[in-house]
MIPALO-831665 format. One record per atom (N, C-alpha, C): residue in three letters; atom name; x, y, z. Coordinates in pm, whole numbers, plus 32768, in hexadecimal, padded with zeros to 4 digits. Layout:
N
node rest = ALA atom = CA c1 = X c2 = Y c3 = Z .
...
end
This chain:
83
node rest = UNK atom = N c1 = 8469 c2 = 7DD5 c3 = 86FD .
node rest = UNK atom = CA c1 = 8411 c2 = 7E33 c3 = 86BA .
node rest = UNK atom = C c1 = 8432 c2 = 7EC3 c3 = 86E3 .
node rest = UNK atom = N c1 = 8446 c2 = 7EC1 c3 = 876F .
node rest = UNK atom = CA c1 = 847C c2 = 7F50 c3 = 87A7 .
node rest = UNK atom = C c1 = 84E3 c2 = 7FB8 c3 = 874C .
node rest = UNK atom = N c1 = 8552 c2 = 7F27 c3 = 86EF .
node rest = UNK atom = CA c1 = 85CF c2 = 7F5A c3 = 86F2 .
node rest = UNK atom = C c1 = 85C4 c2 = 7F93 c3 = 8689 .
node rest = UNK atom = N c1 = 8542 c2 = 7F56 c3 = 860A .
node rest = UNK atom = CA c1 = 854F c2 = 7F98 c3 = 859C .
node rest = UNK atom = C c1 = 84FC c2 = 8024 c3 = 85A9 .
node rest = UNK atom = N c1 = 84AA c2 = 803F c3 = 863E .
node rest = UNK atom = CA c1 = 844A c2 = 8094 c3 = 85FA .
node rest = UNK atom = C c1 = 84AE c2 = 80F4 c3 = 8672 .
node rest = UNK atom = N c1 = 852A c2 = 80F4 c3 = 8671 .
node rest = UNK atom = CA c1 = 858D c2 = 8143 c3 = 86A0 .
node rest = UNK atom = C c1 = 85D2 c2 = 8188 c3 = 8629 .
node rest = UNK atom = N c1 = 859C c2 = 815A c3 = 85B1 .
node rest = UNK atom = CA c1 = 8618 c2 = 818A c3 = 853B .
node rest = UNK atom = C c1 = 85DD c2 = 8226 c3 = 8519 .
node rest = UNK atom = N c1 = 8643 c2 = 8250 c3 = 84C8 .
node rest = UNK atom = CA c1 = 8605 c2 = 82B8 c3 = 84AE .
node rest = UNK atom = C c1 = 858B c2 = 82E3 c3 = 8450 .
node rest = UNK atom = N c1 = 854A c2 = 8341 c3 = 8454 .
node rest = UNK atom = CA c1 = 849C c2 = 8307 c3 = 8426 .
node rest = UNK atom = C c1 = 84C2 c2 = 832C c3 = 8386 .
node rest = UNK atom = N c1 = 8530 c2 = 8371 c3 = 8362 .
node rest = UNK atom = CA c1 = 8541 c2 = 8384 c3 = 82AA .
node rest = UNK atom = C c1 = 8551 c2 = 82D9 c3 = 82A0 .
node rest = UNK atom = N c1 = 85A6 c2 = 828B c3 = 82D4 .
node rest = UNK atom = CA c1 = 85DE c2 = 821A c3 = 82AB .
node rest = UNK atom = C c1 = 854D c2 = 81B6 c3 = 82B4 .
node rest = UNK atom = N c1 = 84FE c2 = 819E c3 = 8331 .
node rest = UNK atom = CA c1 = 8484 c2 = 815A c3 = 832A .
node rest = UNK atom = C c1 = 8423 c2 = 8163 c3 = 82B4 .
node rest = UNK atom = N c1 = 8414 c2 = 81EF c3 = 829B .
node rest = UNK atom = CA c1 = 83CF c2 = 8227 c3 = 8230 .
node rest = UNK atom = C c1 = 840D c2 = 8202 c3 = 816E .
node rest = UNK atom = N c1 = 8485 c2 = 81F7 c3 = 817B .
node rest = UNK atom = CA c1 = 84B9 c2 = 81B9 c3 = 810E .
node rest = UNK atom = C c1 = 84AA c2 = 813D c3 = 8136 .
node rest = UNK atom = N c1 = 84B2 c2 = 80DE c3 = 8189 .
node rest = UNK atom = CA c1 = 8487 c2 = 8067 c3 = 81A3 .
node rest = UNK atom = C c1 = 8420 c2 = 803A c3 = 8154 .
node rest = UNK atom = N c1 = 83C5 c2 = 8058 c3 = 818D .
node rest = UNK atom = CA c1 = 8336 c2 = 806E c3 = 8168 .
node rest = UNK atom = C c1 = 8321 c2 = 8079 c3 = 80F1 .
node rest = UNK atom = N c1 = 8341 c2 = 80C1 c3 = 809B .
node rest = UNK atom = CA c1 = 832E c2 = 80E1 c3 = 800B .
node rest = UNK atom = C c1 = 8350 c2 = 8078 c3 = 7FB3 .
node rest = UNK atom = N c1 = 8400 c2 = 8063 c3 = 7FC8 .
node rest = UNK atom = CA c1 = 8450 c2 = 7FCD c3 = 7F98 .
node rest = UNK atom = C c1 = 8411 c2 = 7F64 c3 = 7FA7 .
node rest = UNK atom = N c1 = 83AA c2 = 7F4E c3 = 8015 .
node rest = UNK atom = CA c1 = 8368 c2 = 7EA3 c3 = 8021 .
node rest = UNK atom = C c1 = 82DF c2 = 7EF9 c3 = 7FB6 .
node rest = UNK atom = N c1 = 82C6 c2 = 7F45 c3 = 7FE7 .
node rest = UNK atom = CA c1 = 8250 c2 = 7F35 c3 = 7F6F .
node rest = UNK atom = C c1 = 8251 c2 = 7F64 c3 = 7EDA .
node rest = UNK atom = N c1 = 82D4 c2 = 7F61 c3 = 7EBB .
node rest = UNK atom = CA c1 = 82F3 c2 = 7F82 c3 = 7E31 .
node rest = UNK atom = C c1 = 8320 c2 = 7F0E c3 = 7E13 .
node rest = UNK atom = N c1 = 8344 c2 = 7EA7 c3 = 7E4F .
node rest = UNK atom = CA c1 = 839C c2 = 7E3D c3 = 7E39 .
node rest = UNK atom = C c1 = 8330 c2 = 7DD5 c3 = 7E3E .
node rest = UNK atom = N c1 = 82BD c2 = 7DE3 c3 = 7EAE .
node rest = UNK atom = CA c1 = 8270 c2 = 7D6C c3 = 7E7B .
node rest = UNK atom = C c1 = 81D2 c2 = 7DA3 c3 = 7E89 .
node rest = UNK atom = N c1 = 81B9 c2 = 7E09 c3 = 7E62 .
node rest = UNK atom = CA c1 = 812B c2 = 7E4F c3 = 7E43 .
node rest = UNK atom = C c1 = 80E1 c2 = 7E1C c3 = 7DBD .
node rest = UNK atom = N c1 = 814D c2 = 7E34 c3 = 7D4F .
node rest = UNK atom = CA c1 = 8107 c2 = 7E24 c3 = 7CE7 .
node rest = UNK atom = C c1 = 80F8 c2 = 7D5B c3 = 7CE4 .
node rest = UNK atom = N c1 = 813C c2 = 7D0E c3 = 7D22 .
node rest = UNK atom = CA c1 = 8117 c2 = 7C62 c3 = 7D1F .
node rest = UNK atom = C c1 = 80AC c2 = 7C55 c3 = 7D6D .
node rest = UNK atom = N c1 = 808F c2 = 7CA4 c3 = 7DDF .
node rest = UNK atom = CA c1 = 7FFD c2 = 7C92 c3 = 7E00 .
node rest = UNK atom = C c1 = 7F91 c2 = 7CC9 c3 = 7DBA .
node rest = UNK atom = N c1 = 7F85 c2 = 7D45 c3 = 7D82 .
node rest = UNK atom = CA c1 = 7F44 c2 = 7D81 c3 = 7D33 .
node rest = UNK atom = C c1 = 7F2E c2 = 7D14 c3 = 7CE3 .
node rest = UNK atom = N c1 = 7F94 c2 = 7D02 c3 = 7C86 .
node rest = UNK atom = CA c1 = 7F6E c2 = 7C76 c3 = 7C25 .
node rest = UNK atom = C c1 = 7F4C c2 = 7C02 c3 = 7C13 .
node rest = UNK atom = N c1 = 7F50 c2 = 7BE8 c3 = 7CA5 .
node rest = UNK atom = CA c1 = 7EED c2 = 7B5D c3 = 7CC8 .
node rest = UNK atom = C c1 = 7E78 c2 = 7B7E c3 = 7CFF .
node rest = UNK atom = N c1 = 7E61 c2 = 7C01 c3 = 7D16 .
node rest = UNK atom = CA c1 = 7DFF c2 = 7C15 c3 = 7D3A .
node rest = UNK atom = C c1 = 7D5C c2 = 7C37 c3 = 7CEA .
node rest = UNK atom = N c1 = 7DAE c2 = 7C8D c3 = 7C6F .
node rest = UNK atom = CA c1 = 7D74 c2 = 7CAF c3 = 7BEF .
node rest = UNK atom = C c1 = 7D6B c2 = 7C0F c3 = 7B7B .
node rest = UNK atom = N c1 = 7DC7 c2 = 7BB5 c3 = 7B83 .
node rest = UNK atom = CA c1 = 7DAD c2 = 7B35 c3 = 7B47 .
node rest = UNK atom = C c1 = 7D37 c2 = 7AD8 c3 = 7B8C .
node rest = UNK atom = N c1 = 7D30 c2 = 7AE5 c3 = 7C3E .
node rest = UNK atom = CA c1 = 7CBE c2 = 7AA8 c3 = 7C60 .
node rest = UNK atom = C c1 = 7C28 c2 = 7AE2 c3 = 7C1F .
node rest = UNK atom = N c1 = 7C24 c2 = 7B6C c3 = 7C04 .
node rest = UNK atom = CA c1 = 7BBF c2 = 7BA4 c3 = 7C21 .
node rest = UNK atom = C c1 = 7B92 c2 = 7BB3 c3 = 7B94 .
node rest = UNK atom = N c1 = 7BEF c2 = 7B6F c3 = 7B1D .
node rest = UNK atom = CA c1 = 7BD3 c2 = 7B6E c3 = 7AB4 .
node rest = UNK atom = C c1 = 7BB9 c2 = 7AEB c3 = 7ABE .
node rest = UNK atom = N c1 = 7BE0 c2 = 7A7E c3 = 7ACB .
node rest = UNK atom = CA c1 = 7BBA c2 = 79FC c3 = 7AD4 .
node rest = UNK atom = C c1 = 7B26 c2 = 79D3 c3 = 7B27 .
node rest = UNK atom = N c1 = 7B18 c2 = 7A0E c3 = 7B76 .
node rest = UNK atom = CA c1 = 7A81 c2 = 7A16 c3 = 7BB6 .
node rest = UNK atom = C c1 = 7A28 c2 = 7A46 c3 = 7B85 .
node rest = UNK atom = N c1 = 7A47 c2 = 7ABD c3 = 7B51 .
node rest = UNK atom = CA c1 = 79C8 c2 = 7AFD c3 = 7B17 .
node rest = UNK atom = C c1 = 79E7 c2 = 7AEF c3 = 7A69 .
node rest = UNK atom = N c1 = 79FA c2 = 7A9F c3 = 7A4E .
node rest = UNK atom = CA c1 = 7A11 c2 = 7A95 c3 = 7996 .
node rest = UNK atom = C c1 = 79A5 c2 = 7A50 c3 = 7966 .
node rest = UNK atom = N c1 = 7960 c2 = 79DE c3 = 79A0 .
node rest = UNK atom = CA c1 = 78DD c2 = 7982 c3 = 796D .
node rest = UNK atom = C c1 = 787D c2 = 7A14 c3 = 79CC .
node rest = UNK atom = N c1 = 7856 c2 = 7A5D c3 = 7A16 .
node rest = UNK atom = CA c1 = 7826 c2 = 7A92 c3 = 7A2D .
node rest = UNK atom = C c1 = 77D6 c2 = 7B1F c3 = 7A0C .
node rest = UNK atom = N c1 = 7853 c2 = 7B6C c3 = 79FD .
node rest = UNK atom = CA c1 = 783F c2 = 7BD7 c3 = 79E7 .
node rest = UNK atom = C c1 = 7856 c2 = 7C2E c3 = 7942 .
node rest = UNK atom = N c1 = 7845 c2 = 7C90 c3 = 78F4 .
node rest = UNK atom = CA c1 = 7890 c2 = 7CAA c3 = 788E .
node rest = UNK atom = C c1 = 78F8 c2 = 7CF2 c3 = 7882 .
node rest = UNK atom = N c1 = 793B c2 = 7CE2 c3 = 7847 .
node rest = UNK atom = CA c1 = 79F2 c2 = 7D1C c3 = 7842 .
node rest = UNK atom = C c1 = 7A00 c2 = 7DA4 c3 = 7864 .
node rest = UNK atom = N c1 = 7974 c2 = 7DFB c3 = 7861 .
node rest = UNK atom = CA c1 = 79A2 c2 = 7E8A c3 = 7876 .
node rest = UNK atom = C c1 = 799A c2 = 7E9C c3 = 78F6 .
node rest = UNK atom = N c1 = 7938 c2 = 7E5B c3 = 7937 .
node rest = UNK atom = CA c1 = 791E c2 = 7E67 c3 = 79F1 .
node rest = UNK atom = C c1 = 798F c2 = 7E31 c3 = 7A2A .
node rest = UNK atom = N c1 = 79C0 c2 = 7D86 c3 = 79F2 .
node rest = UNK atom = CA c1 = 7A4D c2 = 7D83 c3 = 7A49 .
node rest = UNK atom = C c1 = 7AA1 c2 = 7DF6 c3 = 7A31 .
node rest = UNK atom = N c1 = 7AD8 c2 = 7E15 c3 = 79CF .
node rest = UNK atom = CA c1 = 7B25 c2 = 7E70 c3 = 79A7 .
node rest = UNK atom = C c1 = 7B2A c2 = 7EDF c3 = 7A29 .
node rest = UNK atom = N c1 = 7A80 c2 = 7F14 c3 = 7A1E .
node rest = UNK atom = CA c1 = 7A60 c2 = 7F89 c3 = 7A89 .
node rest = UNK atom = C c1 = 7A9A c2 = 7F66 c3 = 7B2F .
node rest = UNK atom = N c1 = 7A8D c2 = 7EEC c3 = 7B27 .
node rest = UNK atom = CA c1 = 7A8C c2 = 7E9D c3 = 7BAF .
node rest = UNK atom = C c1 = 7B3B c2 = 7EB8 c3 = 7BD9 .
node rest = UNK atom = N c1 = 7B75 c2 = 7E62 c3 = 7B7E .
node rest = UNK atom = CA c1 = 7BFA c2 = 7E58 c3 = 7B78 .
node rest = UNK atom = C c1 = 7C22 c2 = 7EE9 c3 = 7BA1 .
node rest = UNK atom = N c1 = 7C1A c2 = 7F58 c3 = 7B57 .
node rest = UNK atom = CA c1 = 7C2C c2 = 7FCF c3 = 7B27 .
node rest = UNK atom = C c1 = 7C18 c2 = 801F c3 = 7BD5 .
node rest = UNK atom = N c1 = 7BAD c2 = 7FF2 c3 = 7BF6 .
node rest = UNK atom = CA c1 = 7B8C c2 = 8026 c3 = 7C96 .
node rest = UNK atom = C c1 = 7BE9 c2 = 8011 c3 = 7CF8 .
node rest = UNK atom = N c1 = 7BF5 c2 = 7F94 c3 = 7CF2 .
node rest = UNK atom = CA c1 = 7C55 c2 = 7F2A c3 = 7D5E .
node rest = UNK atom = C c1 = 7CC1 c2 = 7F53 c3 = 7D51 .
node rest = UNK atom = N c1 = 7CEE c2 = 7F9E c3 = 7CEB .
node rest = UNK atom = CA c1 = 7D8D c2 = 7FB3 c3 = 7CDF .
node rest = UNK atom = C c1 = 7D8D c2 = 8034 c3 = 7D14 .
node rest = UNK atom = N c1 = 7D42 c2 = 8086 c3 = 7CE0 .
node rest = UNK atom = CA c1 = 7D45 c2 = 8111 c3 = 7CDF .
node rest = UNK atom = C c1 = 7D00 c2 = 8114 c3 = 7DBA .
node rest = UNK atom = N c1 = 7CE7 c2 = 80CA c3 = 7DFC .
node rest = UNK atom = CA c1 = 7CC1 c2 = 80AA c3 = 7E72 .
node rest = UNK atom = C c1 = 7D5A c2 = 8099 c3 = 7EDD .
node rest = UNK atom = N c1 = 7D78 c2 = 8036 c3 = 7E83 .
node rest = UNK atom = CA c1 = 7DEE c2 = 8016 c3 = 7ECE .
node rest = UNK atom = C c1 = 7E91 c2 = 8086 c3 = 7EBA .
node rest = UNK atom = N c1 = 7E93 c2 = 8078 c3 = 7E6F .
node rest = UNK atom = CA c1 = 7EC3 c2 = 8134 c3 = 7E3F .
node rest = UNK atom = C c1 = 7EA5 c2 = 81A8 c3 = 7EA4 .
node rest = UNK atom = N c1 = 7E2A c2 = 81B3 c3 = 7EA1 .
node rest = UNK atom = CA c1 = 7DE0 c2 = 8215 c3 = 7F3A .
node rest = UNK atom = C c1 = 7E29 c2 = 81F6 c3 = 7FA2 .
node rest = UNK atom = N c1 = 7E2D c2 = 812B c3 = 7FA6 .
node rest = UNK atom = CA c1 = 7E42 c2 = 8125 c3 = 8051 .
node rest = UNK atom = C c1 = 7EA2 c2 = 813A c3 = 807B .
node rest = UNK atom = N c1 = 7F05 c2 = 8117 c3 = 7FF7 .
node rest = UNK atom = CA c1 = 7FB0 c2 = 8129 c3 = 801B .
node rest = UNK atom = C c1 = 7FD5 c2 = 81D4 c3 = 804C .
node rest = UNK atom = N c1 = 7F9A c2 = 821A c3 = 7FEB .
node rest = UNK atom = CA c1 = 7FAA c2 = 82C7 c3 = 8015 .
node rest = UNK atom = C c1 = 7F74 c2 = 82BF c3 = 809B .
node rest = UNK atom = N c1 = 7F37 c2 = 827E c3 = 80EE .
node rest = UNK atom = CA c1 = 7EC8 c2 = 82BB c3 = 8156 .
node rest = UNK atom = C c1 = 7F0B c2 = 8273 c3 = 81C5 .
node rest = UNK atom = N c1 = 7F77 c2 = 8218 c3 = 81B9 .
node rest = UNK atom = CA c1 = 7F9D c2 = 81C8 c3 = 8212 .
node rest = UNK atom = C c1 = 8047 c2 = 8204 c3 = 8220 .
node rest = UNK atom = N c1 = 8072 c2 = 8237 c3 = 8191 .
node rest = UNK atom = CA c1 = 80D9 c2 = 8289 c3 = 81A1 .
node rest = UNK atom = C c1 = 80D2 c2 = 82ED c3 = 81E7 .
node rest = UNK atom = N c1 = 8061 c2 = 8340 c3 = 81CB .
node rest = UNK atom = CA c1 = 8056 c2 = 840F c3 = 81F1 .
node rest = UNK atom = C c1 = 8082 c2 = 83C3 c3 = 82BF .
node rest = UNK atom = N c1 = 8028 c2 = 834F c3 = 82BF .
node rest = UNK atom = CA c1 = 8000 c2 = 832F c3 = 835A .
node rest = UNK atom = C c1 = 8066 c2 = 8311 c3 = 83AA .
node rest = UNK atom = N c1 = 80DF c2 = 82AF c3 = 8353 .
node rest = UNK atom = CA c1 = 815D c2 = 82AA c3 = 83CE .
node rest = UNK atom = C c1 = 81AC c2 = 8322 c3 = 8393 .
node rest = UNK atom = N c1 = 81B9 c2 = 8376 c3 = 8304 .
node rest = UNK atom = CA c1 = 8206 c2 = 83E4 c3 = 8331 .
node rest = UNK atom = C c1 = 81D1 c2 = 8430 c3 = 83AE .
node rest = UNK atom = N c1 = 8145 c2 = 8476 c3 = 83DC .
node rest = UNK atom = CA c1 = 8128 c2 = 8487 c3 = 8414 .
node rest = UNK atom = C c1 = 814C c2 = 845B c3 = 84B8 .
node rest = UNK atom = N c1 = 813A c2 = 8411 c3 = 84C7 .
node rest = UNK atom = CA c1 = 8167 c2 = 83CA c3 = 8569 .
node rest = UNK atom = C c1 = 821C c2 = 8397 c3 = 8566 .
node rest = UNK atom = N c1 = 823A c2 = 837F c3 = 8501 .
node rest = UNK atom = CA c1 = 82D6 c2 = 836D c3 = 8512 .
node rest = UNK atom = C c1 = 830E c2 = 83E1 c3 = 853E .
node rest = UNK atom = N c1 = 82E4 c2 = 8475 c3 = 84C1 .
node rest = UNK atom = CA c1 = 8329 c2 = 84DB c3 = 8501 .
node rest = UNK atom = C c1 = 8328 c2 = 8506 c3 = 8554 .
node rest = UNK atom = N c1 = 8290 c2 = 850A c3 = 85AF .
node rest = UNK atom = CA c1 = 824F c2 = 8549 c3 = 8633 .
node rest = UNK atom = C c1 = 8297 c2 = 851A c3 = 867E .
node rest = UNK atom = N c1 = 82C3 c2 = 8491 c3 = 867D .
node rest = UNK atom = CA c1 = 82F7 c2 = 8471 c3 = 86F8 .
node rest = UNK atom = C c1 = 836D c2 = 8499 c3 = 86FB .
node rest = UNK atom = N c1 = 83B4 c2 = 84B0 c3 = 869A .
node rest = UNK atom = CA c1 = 845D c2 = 84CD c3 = 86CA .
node rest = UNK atom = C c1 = 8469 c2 = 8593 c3 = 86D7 .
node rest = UNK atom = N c1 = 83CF c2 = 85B2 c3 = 86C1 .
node rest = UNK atom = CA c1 = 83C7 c2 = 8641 c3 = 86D5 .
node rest = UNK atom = C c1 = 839F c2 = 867C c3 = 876B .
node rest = UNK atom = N c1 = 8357 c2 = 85F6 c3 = 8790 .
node rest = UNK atom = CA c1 = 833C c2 = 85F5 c3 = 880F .
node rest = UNK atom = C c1 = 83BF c2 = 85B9 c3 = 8893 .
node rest = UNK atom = N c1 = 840F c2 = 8549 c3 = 8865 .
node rest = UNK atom = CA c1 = 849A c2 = 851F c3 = 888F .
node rest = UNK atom = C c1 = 84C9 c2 = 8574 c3 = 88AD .
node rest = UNK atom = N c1 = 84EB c2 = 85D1 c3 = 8842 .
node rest = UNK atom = CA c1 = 8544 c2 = 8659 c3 = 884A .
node rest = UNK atom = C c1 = 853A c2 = 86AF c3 = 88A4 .
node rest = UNK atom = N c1 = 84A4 c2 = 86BD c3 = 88D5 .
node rest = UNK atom = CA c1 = 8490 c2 = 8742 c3 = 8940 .
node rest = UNK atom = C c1 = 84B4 c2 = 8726 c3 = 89B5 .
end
């Protein structure tokens, strides 16, 4: 674990992006098919919709908020290495 979080933080950071461009949207979509399948005898089509519509637009948030967070500490540290 050491060796990868030795790489350089542009390359981790493209890491990062590639796994969740590569398999973001198959979880998204099983995630949005459960939540239509659960709430379909339940609810009416415009609230899932809203629901769906949240959850995506949520997880979207988390990815930006989890990115800003290791650019943040990846660079610090090799800014801090340096001194």
């Amino acid at each position: 674990m050491s060796k990868i979080l030795n790489l350089k933080p542009l390359i981790l950071i493209i890491l990062f992006n590639y796994f969740v461009i590569v398999f973001g949207p198959q979880v998204l979509y099983i995630i949005q098919i459960n939540i239509e399948r659960f709430l379909r005898p339940l609810a009416p089509r415009m609230l899932i919709g809203f629901i769906q519509a949240t959850i995506g637009l949520v997880s979207i948030l988390i990815w930006i908020f989890i990115w800003l967070k290791l650019y943040k500490y990846l660079f610090a540290r090799v800014i801090k290495n340096k001194k």
